[in-house]
N, C-alpha and C positions, 0 to 999 in steps of 0.2 A: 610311554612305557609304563604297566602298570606295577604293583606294589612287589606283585609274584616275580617279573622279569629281572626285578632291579634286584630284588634277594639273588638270585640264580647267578645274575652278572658277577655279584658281590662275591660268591664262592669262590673265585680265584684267589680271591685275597687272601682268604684264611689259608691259605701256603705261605703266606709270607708270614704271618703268626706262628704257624709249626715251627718253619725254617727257623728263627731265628728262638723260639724257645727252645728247639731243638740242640741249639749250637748253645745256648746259653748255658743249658743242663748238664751239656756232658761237658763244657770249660770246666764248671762250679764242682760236678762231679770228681774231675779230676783232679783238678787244683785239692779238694778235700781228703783224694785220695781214698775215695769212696768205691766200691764195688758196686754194680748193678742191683745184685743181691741186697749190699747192705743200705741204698739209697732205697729201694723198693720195701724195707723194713721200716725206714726212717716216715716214710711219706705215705703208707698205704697203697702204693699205687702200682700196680702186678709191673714184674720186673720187665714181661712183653711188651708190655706196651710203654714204658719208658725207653728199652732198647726201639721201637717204633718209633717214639717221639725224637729222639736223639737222632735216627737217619730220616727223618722227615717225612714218614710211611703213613700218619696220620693225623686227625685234627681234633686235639683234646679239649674236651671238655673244660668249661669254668673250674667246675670241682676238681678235676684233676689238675688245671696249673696250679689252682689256691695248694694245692697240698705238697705239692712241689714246690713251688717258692717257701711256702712253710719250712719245709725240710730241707732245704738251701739259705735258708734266714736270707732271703732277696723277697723285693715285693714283684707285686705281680706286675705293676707296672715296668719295673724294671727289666724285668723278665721279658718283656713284647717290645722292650723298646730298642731302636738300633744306636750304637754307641757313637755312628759313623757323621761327620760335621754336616748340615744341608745347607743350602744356598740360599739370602737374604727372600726371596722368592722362590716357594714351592709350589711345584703343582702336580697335585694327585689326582690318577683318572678314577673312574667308580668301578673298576676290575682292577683295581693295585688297590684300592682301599679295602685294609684286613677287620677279620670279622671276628670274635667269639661266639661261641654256642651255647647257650643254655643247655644243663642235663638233659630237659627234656626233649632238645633239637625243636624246640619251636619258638624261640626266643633268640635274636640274633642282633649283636650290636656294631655297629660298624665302626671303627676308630678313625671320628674323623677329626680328633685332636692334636695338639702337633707334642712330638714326644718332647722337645725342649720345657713345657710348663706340665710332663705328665706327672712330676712328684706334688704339684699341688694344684695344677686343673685340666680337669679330663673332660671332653664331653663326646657322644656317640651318638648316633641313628640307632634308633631301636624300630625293628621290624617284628611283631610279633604275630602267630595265627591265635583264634579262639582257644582260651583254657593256660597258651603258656604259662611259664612262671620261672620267672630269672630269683634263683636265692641265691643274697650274697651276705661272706661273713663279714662282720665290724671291719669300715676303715678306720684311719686316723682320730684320734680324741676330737671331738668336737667339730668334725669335718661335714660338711652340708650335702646336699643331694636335691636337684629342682629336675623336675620331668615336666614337660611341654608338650601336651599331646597335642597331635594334628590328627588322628582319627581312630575311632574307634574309642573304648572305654578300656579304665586299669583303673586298679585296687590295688593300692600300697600297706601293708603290715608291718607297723615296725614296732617290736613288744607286742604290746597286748592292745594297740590302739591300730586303726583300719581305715583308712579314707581313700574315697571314688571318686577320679580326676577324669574329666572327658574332655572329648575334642574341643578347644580353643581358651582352657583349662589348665593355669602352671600347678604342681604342689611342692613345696619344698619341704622338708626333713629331714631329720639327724639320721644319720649312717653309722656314726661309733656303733653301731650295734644292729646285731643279725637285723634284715629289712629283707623283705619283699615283694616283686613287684610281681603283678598277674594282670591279663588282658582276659578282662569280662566281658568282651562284646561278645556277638553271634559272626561277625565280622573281625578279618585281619586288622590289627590296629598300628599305629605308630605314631611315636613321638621324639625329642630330642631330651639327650641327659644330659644335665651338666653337674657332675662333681666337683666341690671346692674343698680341698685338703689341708684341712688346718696344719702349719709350720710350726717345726719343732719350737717350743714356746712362745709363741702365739697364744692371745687370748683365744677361749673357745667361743665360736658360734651363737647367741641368742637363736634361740626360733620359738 
């Protein structure tokens, strides 16, 4: 199966992303005692398309959960994760494993981390075509980020410093602060993430 087919397969998933930030928004919403209106003031985010996210009509963008959890003081992770117990053994197929989108729909990560360690390690399948670019804002003080490419080429910016990781290539770097990643090849690229979220008082990070 190649790179293209297993994206596509994946597409199922990201309904189970919607669903459950959907359900999560309008709890958090309600509980707050929040209006659509006024939730849609709070977060930026057009009041349609939160009433969309809430019945599970569509599949939102990075930038738009960030700004919804912002505006629910929940993190994102928290927000994708299900609250519900799993079994000492789990097994997920590759169309149940959920996805996020990059703004610019060409950047796609698959969550293949288990929600149990998502408050302080995440890691995901990144499938990206030429040109993508996944911007993400600051996590956690001092919290790490290692990308592992298997093909294709990517350029990481974080500040004002820039470095080009390629296939069979880890890079690790700090994430407290706006980072981004971009797939420089001429070709579809991908790698694996792994995020490590430094713990509320925990030492921070060396890199």
């Amino acid at each position: 199966m190649g790179a293209d087919e297993e994206v596509n397969e994946r597409l199922s998933g990201v309904r189970a992303v919607s669903g459950q930030l959907g359900r999560t928004v309008q709890r958090l919403r309600k509980s707050y005692k929040l209006s659509l209106s006024k939730l849609a003031e709070q977060s930026g985010v057009p009041k349609s398309l939160i009433s969309e996210i809430e019945r599970n009509e569509t599949n939102p963008t990075l930038a738009t959960i960030w700004r919804l959890s912002q505006a629910l003081d929940i993190s994102i992770e928290k927000a994708l994760s299900d609250s519900e117990e799993c079994p000492f053994i789990e097994k997920t197929s590759r169309a149940d494993t959920p996805l996020l989108v990059s703004e610019d729909g060409k950047v796609r990560l698959a969550i293949t981390g288990w929600v149990k360690t998502i408050e302080w390690l995440q890691w995901y399948e990144v499938a990206a075509h030429p040109g993508g670019m996944l911007v993400s804002e600051p996590h956690r003080q001092g919290s790490v980020e290692s990308l592992s490419v298997r093909e294709g080429t990517f350029e990481v910016e974080v500040d004002a410093s820039t470095e080009v990781v390629a296939a069979g290539e880890t890079l690790r770097y700090r994430c407290d602060r706006p980072h981004i990643v971009r797939c420089t090849s001429d070709t579809p690229g991908s790698a694996i993430m792994l995020v490590v979220m430094r713990a509320q008082g925990d030492t921070a990070f060396t890199v």
